[in-house]
N, CA, C and O of each residue as an XYZ file, in Angstrom:
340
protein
N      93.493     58.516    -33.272
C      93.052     59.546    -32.359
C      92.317     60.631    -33.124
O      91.179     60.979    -32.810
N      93.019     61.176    -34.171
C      92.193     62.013    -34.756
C      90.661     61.836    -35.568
O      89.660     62.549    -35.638
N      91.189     59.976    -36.350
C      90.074     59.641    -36.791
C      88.652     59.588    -35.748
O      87.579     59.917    -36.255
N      88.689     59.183    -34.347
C      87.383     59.921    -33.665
C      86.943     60.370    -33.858
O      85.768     60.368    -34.224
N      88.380     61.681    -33.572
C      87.421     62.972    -33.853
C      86.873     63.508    -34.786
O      85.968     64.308    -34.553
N      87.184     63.280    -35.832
C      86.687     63.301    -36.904
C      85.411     62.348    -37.232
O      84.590     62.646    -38.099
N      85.353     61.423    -36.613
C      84.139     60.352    -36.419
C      82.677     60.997    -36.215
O      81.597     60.550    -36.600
N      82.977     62.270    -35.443
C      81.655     62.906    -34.972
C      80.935     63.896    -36.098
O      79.743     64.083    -36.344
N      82.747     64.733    -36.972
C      82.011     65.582    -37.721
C      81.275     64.495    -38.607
O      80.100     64.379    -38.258
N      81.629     63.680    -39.637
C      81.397     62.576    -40.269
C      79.918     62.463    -40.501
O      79.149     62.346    -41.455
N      79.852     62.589    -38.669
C      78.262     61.573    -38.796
C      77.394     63.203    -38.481
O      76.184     63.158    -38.258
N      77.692     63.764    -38.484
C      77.310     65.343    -37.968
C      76.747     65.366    -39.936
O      75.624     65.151    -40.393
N      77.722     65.625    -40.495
C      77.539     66.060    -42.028
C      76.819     64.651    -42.419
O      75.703     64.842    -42.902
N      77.170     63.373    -42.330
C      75.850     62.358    -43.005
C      74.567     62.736    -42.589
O      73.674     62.746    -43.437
N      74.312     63.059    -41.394
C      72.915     63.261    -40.805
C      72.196     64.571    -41.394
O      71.018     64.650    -41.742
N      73.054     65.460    -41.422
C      72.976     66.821    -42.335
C      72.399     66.465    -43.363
O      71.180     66.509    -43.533
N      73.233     66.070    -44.163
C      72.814     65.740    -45.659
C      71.754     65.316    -46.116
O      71.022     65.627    -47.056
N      71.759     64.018    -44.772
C      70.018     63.207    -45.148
C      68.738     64.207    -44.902
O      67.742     64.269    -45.623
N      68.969     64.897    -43.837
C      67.701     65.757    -43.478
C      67.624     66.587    -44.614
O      66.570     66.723    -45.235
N      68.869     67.253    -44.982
C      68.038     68.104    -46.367
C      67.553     66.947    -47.480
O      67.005     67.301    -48.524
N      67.747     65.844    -47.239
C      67.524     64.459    -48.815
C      68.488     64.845    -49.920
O      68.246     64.849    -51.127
N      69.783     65.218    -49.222
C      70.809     64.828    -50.304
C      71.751     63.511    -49.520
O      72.897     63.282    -49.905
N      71.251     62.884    -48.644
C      71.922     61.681    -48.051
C      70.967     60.071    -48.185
O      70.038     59.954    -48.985
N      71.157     59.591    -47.790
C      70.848     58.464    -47.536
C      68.801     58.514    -48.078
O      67.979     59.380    -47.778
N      68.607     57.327    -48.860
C      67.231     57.478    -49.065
C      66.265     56.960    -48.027
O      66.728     55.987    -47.432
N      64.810     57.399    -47.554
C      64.106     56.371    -46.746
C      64.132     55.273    -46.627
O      64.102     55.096    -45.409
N      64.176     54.213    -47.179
C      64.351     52.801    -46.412
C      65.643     52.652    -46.004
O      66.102     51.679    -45.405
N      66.197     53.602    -46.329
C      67.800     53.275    -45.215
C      67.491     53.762    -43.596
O      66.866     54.729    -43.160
N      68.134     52.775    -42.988
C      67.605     53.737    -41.175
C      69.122     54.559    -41.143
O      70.233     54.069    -40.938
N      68.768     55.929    -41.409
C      70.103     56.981    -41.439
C      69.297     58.212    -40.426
O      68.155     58.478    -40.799
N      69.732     58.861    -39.365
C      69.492     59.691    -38.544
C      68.766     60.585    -39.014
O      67.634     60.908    -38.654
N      69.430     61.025    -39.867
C      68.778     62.609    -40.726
C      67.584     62.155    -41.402
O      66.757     62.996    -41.754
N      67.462     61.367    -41.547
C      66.313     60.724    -42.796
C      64.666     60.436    -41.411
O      63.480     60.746    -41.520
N      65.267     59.893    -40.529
C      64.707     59.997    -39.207
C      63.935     61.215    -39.004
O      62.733     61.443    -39.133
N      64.759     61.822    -38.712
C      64.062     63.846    -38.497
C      63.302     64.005    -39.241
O      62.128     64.288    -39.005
N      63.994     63.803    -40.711
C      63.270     64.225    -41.562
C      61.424     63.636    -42.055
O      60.524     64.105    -42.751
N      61.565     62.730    -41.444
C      60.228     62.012    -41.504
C      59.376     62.442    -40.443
O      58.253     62.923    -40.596
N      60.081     62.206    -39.143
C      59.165     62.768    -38.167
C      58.448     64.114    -38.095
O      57.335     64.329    -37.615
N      59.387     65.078    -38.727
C      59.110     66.172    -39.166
C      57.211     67.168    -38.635
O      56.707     68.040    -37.926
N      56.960     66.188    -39.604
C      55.420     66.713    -39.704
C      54.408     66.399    -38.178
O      53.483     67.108    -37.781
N      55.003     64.961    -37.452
C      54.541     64.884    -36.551
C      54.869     64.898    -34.895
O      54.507     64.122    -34.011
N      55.610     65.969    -34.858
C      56.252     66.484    -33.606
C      55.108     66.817    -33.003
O      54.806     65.872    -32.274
N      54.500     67.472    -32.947
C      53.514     67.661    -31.992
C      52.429     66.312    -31.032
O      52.090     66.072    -29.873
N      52.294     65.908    -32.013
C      51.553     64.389    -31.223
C      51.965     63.315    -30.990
O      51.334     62.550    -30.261
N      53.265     62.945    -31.616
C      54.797     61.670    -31.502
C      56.032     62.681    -31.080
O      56.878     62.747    -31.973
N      56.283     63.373    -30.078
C      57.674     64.188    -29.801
C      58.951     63.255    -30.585
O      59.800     63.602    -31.406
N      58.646     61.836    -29.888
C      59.744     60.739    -29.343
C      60.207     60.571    -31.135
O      61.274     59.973    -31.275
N      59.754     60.874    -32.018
C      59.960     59.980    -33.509
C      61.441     61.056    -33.578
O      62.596     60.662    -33.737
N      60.982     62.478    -33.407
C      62.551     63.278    -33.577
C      63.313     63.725    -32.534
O      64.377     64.324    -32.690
N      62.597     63.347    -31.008
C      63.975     63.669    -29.814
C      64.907     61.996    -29.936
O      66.084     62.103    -30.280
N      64.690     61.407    -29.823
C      65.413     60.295    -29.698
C      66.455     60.477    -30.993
O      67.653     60.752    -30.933
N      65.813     60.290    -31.928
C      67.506     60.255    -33.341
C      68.142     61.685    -32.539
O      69.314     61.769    -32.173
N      67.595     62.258    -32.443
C      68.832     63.733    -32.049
C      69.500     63.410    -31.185
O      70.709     63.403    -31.418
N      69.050     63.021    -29.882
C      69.721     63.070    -28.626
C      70.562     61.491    -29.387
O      71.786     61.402    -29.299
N      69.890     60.564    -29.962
C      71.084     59.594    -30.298
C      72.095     59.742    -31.371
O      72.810     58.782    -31.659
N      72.209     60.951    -32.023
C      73.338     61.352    -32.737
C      73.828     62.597    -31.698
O      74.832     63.057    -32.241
N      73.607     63.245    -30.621
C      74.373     64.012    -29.804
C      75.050     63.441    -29.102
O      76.139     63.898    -28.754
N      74.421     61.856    -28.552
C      75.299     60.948    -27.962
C      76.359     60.299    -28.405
O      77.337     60.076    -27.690
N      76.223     59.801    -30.086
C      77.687     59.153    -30.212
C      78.558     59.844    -30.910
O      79.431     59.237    -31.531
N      78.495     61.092    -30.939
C      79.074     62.094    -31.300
C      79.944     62.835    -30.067
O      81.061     63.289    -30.317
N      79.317     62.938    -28.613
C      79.966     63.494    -27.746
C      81.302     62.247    -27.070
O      82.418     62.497    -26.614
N      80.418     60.573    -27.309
C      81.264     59.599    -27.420
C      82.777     59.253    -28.473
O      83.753     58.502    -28.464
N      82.280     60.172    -29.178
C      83.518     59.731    -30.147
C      84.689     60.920    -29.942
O      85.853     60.954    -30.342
N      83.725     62.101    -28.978
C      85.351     63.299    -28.975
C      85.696     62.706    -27.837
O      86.918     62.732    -27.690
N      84.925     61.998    -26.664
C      85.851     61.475    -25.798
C      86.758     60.505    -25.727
O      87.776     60.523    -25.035
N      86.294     59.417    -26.641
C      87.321     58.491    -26.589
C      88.417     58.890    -27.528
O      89.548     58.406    -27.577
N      87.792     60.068    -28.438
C      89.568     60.513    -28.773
C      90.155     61.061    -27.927
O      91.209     60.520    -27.593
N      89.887     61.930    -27.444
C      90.280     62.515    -26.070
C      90.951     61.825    -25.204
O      92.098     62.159    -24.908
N      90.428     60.891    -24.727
C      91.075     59.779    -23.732
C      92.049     58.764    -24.475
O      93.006     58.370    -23.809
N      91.922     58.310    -25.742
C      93.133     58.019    -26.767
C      94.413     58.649    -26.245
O      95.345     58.182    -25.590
N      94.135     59.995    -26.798
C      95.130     60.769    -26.936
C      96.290     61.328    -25.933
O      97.387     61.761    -26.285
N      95.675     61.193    -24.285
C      95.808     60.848    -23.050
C      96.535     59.626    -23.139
O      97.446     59.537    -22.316
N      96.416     58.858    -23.750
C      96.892     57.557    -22.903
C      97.917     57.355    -24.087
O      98.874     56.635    -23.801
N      97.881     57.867    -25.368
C      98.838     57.124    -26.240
C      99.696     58.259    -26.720
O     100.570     57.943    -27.528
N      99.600     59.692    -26.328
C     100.658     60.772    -27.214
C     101.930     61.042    -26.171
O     101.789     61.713    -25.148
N     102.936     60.553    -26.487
C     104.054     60.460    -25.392
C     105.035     61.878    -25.398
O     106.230     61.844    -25.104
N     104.456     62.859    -25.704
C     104.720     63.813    -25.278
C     103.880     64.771    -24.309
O     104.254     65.943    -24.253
N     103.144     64.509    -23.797
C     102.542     64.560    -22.775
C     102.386     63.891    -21.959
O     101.798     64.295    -20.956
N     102.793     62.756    -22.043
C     103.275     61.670    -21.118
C     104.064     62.188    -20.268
O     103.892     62.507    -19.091
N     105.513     62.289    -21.389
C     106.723     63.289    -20.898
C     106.493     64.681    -20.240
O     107.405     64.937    -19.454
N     105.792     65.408    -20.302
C     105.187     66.549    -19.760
C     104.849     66.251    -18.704
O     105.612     66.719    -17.859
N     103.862     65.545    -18.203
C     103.351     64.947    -17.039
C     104.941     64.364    -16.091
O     105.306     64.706    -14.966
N     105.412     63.683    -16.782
C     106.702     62.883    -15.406
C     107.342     64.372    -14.929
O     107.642     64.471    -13.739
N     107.617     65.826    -16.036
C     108.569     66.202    -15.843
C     107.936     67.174    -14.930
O     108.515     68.261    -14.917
N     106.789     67.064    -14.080
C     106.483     67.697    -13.040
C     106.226     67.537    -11.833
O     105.959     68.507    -11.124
């Protein structure tokens, strides 16, 4: 459960890293490395740096939910909380 959540910072700080080029080198396909290329041509290709973003906002908002919903279904003290009302 926690590892999820932690799943998001993870990929939050790999993607970080690459955009400044202390992560992952260009021929790796790594998010940050993504941005970081498109960089120069946002204005006439939008799509080269909205897409990696919105697809690292996506499995990032995916990974606090399914901890979330984990944590719902498997921490039995809130289970217990729930019957005792």
């Amino acid at each position: 459960m926690l590892t999820t959540l932690n799943l998001g910072t993870i990929i939050l700080t790999a993607a970080g890293l690459s955009y400044i080029g202390l992560g992952a080198q260009p021929p790796s396909p790594e998010w940050g490395a993504m941005l970081t290329g498109a960089r120069d041509f946002f204005p006439g290709a939008w799509w080269l740096s909205v897409f990696p973003g919105i697809s690292i906002m996506v499995v990032v908002l995916f990974m606090n939910i399914l901890g979330d919903a984990a944590r719902d279904v498997l921490d039995p003290w809130l289970k217990e909380m729930r019957t005792s009302e």
